[in-house]
C-alpha positions as CSV (number, residue, x, y, z in Angstrom):
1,X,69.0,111.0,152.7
2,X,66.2,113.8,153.0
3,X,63.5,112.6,150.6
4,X,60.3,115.3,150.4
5,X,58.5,113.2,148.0
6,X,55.2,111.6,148.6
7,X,54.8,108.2,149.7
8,X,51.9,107.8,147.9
9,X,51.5,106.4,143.8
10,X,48.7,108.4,143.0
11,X,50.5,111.8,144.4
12,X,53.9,110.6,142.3
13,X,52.0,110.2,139.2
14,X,50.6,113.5,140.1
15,X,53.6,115.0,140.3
16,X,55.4,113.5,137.4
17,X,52.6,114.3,135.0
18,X,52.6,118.0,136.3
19,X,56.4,118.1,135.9
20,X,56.0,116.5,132.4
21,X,53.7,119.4,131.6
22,X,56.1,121.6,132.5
23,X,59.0,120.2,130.4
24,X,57.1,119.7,127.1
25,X,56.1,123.8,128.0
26,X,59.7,124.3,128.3
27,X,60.8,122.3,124.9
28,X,58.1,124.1,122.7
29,X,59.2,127.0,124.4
30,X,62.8,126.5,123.5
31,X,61.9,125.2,119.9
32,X,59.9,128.2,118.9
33,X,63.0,130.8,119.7
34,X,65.2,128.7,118.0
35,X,63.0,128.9,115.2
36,X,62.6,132.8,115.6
37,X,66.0,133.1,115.8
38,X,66.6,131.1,112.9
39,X,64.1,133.2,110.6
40,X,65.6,136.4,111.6
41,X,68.9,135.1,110.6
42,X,68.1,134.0,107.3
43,X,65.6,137.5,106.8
44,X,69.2,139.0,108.0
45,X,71.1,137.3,105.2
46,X,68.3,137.7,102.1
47,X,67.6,141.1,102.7
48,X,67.8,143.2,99.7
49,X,70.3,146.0,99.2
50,X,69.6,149.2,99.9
51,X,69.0,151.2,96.8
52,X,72.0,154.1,95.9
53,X,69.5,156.8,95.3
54,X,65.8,157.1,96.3
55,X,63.3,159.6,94.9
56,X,60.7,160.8,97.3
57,X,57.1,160.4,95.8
58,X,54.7,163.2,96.8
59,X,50.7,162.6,97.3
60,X,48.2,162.6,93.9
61,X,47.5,160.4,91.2
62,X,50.5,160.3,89.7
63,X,53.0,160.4,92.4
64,X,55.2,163.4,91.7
65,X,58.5,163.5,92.3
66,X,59.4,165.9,95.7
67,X,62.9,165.2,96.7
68,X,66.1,163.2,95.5
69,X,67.9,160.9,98.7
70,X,70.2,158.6,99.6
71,X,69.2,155.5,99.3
72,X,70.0,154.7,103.1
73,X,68.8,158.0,104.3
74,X,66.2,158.0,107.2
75,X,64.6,161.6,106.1
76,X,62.8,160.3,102.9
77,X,59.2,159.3,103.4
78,X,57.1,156.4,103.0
79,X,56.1,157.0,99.6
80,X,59.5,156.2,97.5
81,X,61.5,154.5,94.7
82,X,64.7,153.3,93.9
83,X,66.6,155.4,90.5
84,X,69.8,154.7,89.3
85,X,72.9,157.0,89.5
86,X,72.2,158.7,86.1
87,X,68.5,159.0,86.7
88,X,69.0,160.9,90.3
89,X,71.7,163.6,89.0
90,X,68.9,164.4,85.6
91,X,66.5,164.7,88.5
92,X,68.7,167.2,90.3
93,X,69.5,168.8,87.3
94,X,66.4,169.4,86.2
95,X,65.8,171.8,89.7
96,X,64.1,168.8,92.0
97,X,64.9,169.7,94.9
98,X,67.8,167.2,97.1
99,X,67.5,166.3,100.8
100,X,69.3,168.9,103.3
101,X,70.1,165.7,105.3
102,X,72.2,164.0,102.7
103,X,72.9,166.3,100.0
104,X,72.4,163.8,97.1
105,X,73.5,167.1,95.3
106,X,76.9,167.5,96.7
107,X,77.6,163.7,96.6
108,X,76.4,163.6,92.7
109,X,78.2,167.1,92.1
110,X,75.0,168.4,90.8
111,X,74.7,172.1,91.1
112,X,71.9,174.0,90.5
């Protein structure tokens, strides 16, 4: 039998506390994306719904109002909030202007 090992003690302790290293490396390693993996799973699961309509908030003091969107469309900005169904057709009807990418109007059947 071919045996490449040392013949020495102090070169097999050596070597077994290098491998040793190497494992505990490889179990934290192996820990830490099960625990990643794990997170984004439950993040996954407990993510809040997406709002139905979002109102696009412009820049000022008191936030105006700029455009009425879906509330899963990408074309809205940063500055936003959630309305409700009733709140987003007043908004429309009342000449805010809705999102060319979405057309909150046509879905609502707002016409202006």
């Amino acid at each position: 039998m071919f045996d490449d090992l040392p013949d020495d003690d102090d070169r097999l302790q050596t070597l077994r506390i290098w491998h040793a290293m190497w494992v505990q490396r490889i179990d934290a390693k192996l820990a830490a994306r099960r625990q990643r993996r794990a997170e984004e799973e439950y993040g996954r699961r407990h993510r809040p719904a997406l709002p139905e309509w979002i109102v696009e908030l412009g820049i000022g003091a008191r936030h105006p109002p700029v455009q009425v969107h879906a509330g899963d469309c990408h074309m809205a900005g940063q500055r936003r909030r959630a309305v409700d169904r009733n709140e987003a057709r007043r908004l429309l009807a009342a000449g805010l202007q809705a999102c060319g990418h979405c057309q909150p109007d046509v879905e609502l059947r707002v016409i202006n």
